[in-house]
C-alpha positions, 0 to 999 in steps of 0.5 A: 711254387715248391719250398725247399728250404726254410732257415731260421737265422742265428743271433750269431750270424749278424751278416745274415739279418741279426742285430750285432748289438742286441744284448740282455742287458738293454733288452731287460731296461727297455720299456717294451720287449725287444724281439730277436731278429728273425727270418724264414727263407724259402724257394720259389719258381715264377714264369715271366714273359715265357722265361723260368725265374728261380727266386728266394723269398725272405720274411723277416724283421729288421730292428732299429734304434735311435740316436742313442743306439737303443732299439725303438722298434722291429719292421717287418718286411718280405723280400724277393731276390731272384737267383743265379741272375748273372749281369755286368752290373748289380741287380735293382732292389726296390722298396715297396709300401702302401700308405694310409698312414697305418695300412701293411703293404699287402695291396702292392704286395698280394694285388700288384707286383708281388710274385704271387695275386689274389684274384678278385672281381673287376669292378665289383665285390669279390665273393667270401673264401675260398679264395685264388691265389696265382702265380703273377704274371705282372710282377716286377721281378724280371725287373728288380729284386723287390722288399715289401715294408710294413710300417710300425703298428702295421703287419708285424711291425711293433714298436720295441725297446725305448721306442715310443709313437713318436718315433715313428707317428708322423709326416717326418718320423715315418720318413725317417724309420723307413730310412733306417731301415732301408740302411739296415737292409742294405748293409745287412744284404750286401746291397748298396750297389744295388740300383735303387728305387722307391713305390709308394702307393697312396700315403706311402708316395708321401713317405717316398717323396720324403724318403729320397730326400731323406736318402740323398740328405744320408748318402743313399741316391735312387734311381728311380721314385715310383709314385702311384696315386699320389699325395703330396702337399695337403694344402692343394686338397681339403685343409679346411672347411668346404669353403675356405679354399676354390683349388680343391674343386678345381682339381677334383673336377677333371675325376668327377668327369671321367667317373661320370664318362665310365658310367655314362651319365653324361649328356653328349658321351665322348667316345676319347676319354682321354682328349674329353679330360683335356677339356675338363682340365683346361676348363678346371683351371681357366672358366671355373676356376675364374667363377671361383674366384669371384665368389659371390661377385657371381652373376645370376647369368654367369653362375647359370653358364658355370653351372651349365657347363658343370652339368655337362662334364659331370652329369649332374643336375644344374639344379644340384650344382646351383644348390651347392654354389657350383662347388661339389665335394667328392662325397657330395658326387659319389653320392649324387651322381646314381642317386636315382639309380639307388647306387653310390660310387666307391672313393677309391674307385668309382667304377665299383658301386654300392647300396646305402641304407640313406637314400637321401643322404649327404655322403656315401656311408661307406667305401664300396671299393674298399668293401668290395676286396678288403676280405679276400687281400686279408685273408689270402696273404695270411694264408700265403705267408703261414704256408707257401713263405712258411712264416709261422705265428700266432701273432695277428697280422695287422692289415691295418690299423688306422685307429692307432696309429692316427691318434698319435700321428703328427701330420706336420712337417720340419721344412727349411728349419720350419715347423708347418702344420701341414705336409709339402712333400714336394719341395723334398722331391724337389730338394732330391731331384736337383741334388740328383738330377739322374734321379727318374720319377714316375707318376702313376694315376688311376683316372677313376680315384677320388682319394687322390685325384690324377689332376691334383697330383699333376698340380702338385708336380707342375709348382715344384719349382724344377728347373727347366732341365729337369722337369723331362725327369717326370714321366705320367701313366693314366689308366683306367681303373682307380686308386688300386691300379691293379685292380683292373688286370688291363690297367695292371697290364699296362702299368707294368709295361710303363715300368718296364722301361722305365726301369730301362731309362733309370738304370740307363748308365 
């Protein structure tokens, strides 16, 4: 890819990317300094599906203000735009981000739809630097201009001015900074004629559940949500202690069966992973889920029978099983299911194993997944924004910042006038897609992520309570690769050829 030319945006020039408000003398009563909005505009070439691409890559910040018009904090952003594309109709623009809440979008950035990915080992640690990064012949732009987010406190986004961790540490507060920004993109691009779309990854599908009601609610309608691994409503998953709630077990089971397939460890390997998930699904929510109800009304006969069968999806010992009284967290079997082999599986993907330092041990002491690749995102995307994107600083780009940001985060949510301890972004789907009954959503679910398990998000989606006509609207991906779908390059392949058309029925006039 060849630079050709790097511009640094004048405060004077509003319409290319600078505040219109900014003025000495709000910066000087402003708890925090307040940055001048800055950018760094290059050129680039792609070759996708055999065709040359021309784009503009910009890095840049966004300000944004609160209800009283004083600046809260600057987000930063890298966004695509493909040049001298000569269509009937505008381009799609979609917004992109991770999750955690408090991780930068590199993932989806540098790994999956970005112009450009680091290479890392399939299902195992990719070896310390130097690393490759190459030309990405899975991108999304032959589909959609594309804007990757930071969210505050994550790459160089920081909080500014009057802003303060509550204007954005929260279920509805990091729903609404998102908002505000996309607001001031599009107005400051020229893009609110764009066709829109929404992908999240991970926490970052909460924040795009959220955000298309929270767009719909400001006049902004999407064409598309595009949900990969999703987390919806916290109140399906582990809301409290391991045995307050069945359902978790239930919709976990289906993960723990495909973990144990990939790494043959069940008793009869099916040769279909996909028709053998049918049946630990059916049995999840029909068997099992009736043994759980019953607690400890349980037969010694009928709790052997489960335990048996739990045996049989899982691979796991029945004597495990009967000890933990048929209900196995996903700690608990990503720890268990190797054991004898001295490995543990990763969280977000369990195709990736791992040593621990206690062999009997509970728990796996760490995520292998997350070991495994965590180096070379970092270190290749710094790389690629100080020198292909230009974007020189001293500043430490935060990949991420859990620590800080979770010791603020509000994980309630204001819902039908009422405050919830805990966060159901599905009714705000729901809200959306009724109010906008165009609006196309995909699901896109690694079968091998105990972060967020495929036949959770698919519970979640089946109880919104859509009307009949629209529930046609939801269309699923499944792949064989984990939380991260792109790291596995055949799944990566696979999701984008799922998107393709999607993008093709959203856009559908």
């Amino acid at each position: 890819m060849r630079k050709i030319l790097v511009a640094l945006l004048l405060a004077m020039l509003p319409t290319a990317g600078m505040s219109p408000y900014a003025d000495a003398t709000v910066a000087k009563a402003a708890a925090l300094p307040v940055p001048e909005e800055r950018s760094v505009v290059t050129h680039h070439t792609l070759t996708l599906d055999g065709r040359r691409l021309r784009y503009t890559a910009t890095a840049g910040n966004l300000l944004l203000r609160n209800d009283e018009n004083q600046v809260i904090g600057s987000m930063f952003y890298v966004a695509y735009t493909a040049d001298g594309v000569k269509n009937p109709v505008p381009r799609p623009l979609t917004f992109l981000f991770n999750g955690g809440p408090g991780s930068s979008s590199i993932w989806l950035h540098m790994g999956a739809f970005g112009p450009v990915r680091v290479e890392t080992a399939d299902a195992q640690a990719t070896p310390p630097a130097p690393y490759r990064i190459v030309s990405n012949h899975y991108s999304l732009l032959d589909r959609s201009d594309l804007v990757f987010i930071d969210a505050m406190d994550t790459g160089f986004s920081r909080l500014a001015g009057a802003g303060a961790p509550k204007d954005f540490y929260g279920t509805d507060a990091d729903i609404a900074s998102f908002g505000k920004f996309i607001e001031r993109y599009l107005s400051v691009n020229n893009r609110w004629n764009s066709p829109k779309f929404l992908l999240g990854e991970s926490y970052g599908t909460t924040r795009a559940a959220g955000l298309v009601d929270w767009m719909q609610q400001h006049g902004i309608a999407c064409n598309g949500v595009i949900l990969q691994s999703s987390y919806l409503n916290a109140y399906v998953d582990f809301p409290g202690p391991p045995l307050s709630l069945d359902l978790p077990y239930e919709l976990y089971l289906p993960t723990m069966a495909a973990t144990a397939w990939y790494h043959s460890k069940l008793p009869h390997q099916p040769a279909d992973l996909a028709a053998f998930l049918q049946q630990v699904r059916r049995f999840a929510l029909d068997d099992y889920a009736r043994a759980l109800d019953r607690g400890d009304r349980l037969t010694p006969a009928e709790t052997q029978t489960i335990a048996q069968r739990l045996h049989d999806y899982t691979g796991l010992p029945v004597k495990f099983l009967l000890e933990t009284r048929l209900r196995v967290t996903p700690g608990r079997f990503e720890k268990e299911l190797l054991r004898a082999d001295d490995r543990i599986t990763g969280r977000l993907d369990a195709r990736f194993l791992g040593f621990d330092r206690d062999r009997v041990g509970e728990r796996p002491s760490y995520d292998p997944s997350d070991a495994a690749i965590s180096g070379a995102f970092t270190a290749a995307f710094n790389w690629y924004l100080r020198n292909d994107l230009d974007y020189r600083t001293s500043r430490t780009y935060l990949v991420t910042d859990y620590p800080a940001v979770g010791k603020h985060w509000n994980n309630g949510q204001r819902l039908d006038g009422q405050e919830w301890p805990l966060m159901d972004v599905a009714e705000n789907l729901r809200d959306a897609m009724v109010k906008n009954p165009n609006l196309k959503v995909f699901s896109a679910n690694g079968y091998f992520d105990f972060a967020t398990p495929f036949f959770e998000t698919e519970y979640d989606l089946d109880h919104m309570g859509l009307p009949a006509a629209l529930r046609k609207n939801i269309t699923y991906g499944y792949y064989e690769s984990g939380h991260m779908i792109y790291l596995h390059l055949a799944a990566l392949a696979a999701y984008r050829a799922d998107l393709a058309r999607f993008y093709t029925s959203a856009t559908r006039q």
